[in-house]
KEKE-3310 file (N, C-alpha, C; in steps of 0.2 Angstrom, whole numbers, plus 5000, padded with zeros to 4 digits):
npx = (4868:4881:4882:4892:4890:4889:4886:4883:4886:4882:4880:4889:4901:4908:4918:4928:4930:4934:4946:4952:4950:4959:4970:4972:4974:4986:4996:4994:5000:5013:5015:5016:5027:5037:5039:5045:5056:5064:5064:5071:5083:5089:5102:5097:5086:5076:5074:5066:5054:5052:5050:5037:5029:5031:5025:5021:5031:5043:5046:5049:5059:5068:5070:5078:5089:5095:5097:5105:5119:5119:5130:5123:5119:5122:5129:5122:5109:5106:5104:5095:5084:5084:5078:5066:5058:5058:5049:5037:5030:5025:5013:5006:5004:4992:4983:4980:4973:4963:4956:4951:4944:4928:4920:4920:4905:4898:4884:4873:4861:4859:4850:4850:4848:4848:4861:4878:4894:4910:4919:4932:4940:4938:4949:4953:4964:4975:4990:4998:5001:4998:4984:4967:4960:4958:4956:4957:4959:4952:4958:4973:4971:4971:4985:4992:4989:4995:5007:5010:5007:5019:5029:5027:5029:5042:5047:5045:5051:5065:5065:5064:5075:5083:5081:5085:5076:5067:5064:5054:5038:5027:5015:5009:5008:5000:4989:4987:4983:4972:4973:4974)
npy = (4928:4940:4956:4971:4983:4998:4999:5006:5002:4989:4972:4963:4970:4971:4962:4970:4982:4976:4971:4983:4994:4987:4990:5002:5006:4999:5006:5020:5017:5016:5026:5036:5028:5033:5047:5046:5036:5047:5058:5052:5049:5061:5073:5087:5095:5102:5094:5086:5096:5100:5088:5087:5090:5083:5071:5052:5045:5056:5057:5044:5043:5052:5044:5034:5039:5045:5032:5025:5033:5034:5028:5018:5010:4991:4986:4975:4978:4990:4985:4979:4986:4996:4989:4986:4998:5002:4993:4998:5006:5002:4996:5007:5011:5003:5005:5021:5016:5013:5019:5029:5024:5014:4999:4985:4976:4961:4952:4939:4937:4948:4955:4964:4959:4945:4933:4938:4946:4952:4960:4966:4982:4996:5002:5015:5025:5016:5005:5001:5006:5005:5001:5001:5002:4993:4980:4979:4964:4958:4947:4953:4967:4960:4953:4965:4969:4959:4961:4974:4974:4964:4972:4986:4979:4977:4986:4996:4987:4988:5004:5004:4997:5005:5015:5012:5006:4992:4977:4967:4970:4961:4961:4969:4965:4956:4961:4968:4961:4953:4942:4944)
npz = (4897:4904:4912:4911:4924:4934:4952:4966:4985:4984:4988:4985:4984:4995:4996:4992:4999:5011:5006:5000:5012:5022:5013:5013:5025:5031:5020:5027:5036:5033:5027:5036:5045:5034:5036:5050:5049:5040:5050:5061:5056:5048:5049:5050:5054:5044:5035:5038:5041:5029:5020:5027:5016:5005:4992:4991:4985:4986:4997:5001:4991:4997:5011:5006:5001:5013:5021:5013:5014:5028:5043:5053:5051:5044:5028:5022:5031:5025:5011:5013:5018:5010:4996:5003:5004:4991:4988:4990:4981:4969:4977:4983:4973:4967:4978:4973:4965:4966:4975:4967:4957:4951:4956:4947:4942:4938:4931:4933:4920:4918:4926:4942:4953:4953:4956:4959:4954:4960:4950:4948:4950:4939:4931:4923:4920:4913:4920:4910:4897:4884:4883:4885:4896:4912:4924:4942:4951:4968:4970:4967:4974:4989:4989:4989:5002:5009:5004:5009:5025:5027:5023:5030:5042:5044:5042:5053:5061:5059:5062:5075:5079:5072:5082:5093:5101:5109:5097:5087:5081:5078:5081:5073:5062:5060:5063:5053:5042:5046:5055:5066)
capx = (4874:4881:4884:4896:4886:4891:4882:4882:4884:4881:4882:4894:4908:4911:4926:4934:4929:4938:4952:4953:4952:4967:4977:4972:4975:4994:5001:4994:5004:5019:5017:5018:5034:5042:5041:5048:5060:5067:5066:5078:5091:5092:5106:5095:5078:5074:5074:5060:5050:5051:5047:5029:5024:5034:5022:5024:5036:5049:5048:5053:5066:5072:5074:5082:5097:5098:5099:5114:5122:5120:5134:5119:5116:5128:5128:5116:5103:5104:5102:5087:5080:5080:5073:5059:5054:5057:5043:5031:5028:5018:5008:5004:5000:4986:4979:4977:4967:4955:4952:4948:4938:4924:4920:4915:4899:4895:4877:4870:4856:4855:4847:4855:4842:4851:4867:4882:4902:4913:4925:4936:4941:4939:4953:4950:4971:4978:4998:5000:4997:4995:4979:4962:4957:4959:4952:4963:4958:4950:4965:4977:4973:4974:4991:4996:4987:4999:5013:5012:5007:5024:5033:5027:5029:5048:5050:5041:5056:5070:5065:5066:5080:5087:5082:5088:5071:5065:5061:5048:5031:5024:5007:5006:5007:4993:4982:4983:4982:4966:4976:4974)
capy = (4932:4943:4962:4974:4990:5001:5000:5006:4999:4983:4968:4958:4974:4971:4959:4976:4986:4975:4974:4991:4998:4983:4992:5011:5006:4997:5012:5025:5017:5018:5036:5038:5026:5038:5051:5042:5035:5053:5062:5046:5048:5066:5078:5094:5096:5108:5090:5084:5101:5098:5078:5086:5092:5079:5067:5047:5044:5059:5052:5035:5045:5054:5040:5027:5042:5043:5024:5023:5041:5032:5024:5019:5000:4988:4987:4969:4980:4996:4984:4975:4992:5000:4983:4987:5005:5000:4988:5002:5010:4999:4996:5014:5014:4998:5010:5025:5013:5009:5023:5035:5021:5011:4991:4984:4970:4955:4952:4936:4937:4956:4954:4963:4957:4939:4934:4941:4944:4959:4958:4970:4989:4996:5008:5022:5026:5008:5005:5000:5013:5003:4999:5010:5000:4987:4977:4977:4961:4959:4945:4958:4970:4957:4954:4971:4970:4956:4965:4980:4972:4963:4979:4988:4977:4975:4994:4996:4983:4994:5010:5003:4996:5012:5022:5008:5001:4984:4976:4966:4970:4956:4961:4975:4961:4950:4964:4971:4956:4953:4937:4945)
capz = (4896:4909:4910:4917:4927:4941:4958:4973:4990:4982:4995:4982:4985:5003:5000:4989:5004:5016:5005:5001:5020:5023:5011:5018:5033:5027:5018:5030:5042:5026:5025:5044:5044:5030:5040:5055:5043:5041:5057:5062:5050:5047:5052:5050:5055:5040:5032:5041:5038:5020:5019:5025:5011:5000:4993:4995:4982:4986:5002:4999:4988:5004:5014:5002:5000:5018:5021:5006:5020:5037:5046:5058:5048:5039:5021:5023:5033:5020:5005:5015:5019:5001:4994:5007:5002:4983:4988:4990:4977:4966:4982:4983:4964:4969:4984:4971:4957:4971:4978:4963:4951:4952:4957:4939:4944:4934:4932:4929:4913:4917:4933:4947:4960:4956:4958:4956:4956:4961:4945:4949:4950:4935:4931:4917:4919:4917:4921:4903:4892:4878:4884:4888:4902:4914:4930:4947:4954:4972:4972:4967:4983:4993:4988:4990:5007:5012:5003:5014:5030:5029:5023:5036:5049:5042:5042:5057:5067:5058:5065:5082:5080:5072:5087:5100:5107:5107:5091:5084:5084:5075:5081:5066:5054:5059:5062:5048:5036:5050:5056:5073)
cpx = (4875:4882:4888:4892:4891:4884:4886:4882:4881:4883:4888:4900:4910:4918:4930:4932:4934:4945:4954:4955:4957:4971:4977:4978:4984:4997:5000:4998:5013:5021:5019:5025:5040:5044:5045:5056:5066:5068:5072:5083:5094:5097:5105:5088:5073:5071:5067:5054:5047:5048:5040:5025:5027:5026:5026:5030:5043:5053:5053:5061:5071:5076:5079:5089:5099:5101:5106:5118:5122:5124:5132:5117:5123:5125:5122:5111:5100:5103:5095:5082:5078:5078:5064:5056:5054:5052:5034:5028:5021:5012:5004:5002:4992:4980:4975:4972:4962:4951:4950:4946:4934:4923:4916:4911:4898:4889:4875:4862:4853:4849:4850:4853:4846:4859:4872:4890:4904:4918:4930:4935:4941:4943:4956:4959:4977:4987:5000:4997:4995:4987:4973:4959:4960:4956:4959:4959:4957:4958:4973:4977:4974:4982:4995:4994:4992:5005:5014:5011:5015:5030:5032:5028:5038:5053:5048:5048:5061:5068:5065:5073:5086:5088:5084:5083:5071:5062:5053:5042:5027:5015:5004:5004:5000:4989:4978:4980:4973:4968:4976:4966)
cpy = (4938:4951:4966:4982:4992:5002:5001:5005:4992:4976:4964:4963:4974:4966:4965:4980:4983:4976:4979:4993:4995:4987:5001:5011:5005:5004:5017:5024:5019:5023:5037:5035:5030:5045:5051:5041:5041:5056:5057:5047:5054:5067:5084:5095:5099:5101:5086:5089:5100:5095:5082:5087:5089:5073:5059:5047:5049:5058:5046:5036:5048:5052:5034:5031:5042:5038:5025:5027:5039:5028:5020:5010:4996:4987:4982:4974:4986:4993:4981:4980:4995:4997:4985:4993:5006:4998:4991:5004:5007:4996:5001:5015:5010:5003:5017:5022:5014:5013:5029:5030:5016:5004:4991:4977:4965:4954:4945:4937:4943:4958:4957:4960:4947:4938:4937:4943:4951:4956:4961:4978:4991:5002:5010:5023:5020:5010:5004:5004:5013:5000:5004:5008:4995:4985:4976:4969:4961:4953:4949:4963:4964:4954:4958:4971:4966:4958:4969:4980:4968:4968:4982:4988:4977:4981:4997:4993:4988:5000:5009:5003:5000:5018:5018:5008:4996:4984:4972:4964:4966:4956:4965:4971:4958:4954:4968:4968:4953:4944:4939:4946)
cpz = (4902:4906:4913:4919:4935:4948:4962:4978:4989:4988:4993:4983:4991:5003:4998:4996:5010:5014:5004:5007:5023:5021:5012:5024:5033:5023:5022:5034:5040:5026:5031:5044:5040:5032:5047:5055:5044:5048:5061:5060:5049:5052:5053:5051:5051:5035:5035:5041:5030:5020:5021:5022:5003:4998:4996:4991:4982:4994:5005:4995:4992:5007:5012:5003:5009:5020:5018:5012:5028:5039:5053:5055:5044:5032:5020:5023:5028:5015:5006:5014:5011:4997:4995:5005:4995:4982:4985:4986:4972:4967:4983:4976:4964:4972:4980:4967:4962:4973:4973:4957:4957:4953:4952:4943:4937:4936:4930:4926:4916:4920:4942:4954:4960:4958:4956:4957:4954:4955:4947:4949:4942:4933:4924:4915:4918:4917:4915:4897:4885:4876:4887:4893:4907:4921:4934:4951:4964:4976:4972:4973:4987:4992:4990:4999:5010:5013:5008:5021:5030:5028:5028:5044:5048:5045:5050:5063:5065:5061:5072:5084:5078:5079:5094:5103:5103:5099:5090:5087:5078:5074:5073:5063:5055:5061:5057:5041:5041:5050:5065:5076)
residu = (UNK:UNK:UNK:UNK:UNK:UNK:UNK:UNK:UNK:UNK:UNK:UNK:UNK:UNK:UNK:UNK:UNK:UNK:UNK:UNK:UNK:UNK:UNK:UNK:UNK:UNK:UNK:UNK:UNK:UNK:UNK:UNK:UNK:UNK:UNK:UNK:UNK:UNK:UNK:UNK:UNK:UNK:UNK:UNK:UNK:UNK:UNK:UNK:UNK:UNK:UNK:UNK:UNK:UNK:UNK:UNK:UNK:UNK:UNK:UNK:UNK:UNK:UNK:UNK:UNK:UNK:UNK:UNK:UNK:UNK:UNK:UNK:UNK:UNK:UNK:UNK:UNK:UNK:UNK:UNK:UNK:UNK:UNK:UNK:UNK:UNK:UNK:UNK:UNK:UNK:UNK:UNK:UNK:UNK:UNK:UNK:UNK:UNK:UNK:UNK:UNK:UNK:UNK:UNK:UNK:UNK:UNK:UNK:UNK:UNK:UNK:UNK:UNK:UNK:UNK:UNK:UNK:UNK:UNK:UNK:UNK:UNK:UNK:UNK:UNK:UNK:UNK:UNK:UNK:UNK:UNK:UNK:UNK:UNK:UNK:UNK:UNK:UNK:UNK:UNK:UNK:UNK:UNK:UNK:UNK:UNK:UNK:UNK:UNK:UNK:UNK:UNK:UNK:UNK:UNK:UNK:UNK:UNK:UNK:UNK:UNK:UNK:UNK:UNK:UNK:UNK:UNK:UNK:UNK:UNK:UNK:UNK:UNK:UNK:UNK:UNK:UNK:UNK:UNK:UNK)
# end
């Protein structure tokens, strides 16, 4: 019979560790981009003062009203773009689970010295509220990891080619998915 405990620095948590620091790494560059984002689009610089002490979400709230207010894209690329920042969010909910709970371990016959399986994140706050618990899967970040490696890289080309330089940088994607 297995068991679930909490350890530390465990050798079986280094796939949550690769994917976790994937998905850090993927939305810091998110939050960077939302400010980017703004300073691009604005009309007042007071508005790009603000945005720095906006968290992610009133950010993303920011740029999406700009987008809809810019005669800077066609209606295609504004409904592309708001798609794309719509994306983040429950990306950005993944990245909070992970970094403020614990990796639940699988034990076989309540042995940690045998073998053993990273189950999941286990998160005390879950997204459905009708329940008191729940596990993020280590295939769930990775998901999110890929999610916001191509978001990224999406939002990443649109700001270029918002400010008039060359486009795609393809490289972001594959280094951040570690395809480079």
């Amino acid at each position: 019979m297995a068991r679930l405990e909490f350890i530390k620095n465990h050798p079986a948590t280094l796939v949550f560790v690769e994917a976790t620091g994937r998905l850090m790494l993927n939305l810091g560059y998110i939050e960077f981009l939302s400010y980017e984002w703004i300073g691009e689009l604005q009309s007042d610089s007071m508005v790009t003062v603000l945005a720095r002490r906006a968290k992610l979400r009133s950010r993303i709230d920011i740029v999406r009203k700009m987008i809809q207010r810019t005669d800077r894209l066609t209606e295609e690329a504004k409904n592309g773009y708001l798609d794309l920042w719509s994306e983040v969010l429950p990306h950005a909910e993944i990245r909070n689970i992970v970094a403020h709970n614990a990796v639940g371990m699988g034990f076989v016959e309540d042995n940690p010295a045998e073998e053993t399986t990273a189950i999941g994140v286990m998160n005390l706050h879950p997204r459905d509220k009708n329940r008191d618990a729940e596990l993020v899967s280590v295939e769930e970040i990775n998901g999110s990891v890929n999610a916001t490696a191509r978001i990224a890289g999406a939002l990443h080309d649109g700001l270029k080619s918002l400010s008039g330089q060359p486009s795609p940088n393809k490289r972001i994607e594959r280094m951040a998915t570690g395809a480079d």
